[in-house]
C-alpha positions in Angstrom: 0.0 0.0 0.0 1.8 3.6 -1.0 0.8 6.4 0.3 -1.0 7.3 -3.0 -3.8 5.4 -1.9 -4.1 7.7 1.3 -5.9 10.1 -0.5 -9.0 10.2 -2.5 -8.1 11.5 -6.4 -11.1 12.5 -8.3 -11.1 11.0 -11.6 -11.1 13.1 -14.5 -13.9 13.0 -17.0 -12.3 12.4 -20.4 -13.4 15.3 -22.4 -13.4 13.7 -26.1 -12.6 16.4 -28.6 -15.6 18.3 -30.4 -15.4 15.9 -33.8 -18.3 17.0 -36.2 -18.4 14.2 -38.0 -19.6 14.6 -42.0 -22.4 12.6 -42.7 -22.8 11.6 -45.9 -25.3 9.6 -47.5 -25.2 8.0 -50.7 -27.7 6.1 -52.4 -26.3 3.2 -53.5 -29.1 2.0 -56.1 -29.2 5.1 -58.1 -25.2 5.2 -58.5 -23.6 3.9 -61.6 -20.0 4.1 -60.5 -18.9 6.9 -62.4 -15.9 8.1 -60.4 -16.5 11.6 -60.8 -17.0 11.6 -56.8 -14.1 10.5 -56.2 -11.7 12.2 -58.3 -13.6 14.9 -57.9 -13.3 15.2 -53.9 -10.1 17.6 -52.2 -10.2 15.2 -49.1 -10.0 11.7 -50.9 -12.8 10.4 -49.0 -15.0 9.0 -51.4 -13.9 4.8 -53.1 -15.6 3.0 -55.5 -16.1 -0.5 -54.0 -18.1 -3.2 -55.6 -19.4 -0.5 -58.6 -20.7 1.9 -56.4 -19.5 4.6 -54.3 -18.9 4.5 -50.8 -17.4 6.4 -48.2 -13.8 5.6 -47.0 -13.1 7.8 -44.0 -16.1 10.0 -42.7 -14.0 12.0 -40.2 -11.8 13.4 -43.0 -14.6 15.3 -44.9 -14.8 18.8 -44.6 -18.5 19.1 -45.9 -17.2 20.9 -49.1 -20.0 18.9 -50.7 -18.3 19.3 -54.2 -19.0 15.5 -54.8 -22.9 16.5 -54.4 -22.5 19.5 -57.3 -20.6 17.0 -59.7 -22.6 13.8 -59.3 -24.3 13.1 -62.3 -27.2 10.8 -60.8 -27.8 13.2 -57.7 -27.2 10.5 -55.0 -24.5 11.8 -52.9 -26.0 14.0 -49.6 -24.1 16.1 -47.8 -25.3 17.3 -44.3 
C-alpha cells in the first residue's frame, strides 16, 4: 500500500474532442460508379467498391460537398 492510496483523487472525465463528424449519405441504387466523386473530392474520401461509391473515412470530410455538385445521378448528400 503507497501512500498514494491515502488520498482520494477524483477521476477526470475524459473530455473527447468536439469531432463533427460529415455525414454523408449515398444512395447506393441510383449510383452507376462513375468516379466523378471520387476524383472529384479535395479530401480523398470517397472509393468505388463493388461498382458503387462508398465512403472511406467519414471523419476526414470537410463538408465541401463538391462531390454532391458533380454527381451526375444526384445521389450523394451532404449534411
Amino acid at each position: 500500500m503507497g501512500l498514494g492510496s491515502l488520498f482520494k483523487r477524483k477521476k477526470k472525465e475524459k473530455q473527447e474532442d468536439a469531432v463533427v463528424d460529415s455525414h454523408i449519405d449515398i444512395n447506393t441504387q441510383d449510383c452507376d460508379a462513375c468516379e466523378k466523386c471520387t476524383i472529384a473530392c479535395p479530401n480523398n474520401v470517397l472509393i468505388i467498391v463493388d461498382g458503387k461509391s462508398a465512403v472511406r473515412d467519414p471523419q476526414v470530410c470537410k463538408s465541401c460537398k463538391v462531390c454532391m455538385a458533380i454527381c451526375p445521378s444526384d445521389c450523394i448528400t451532404v449534411n
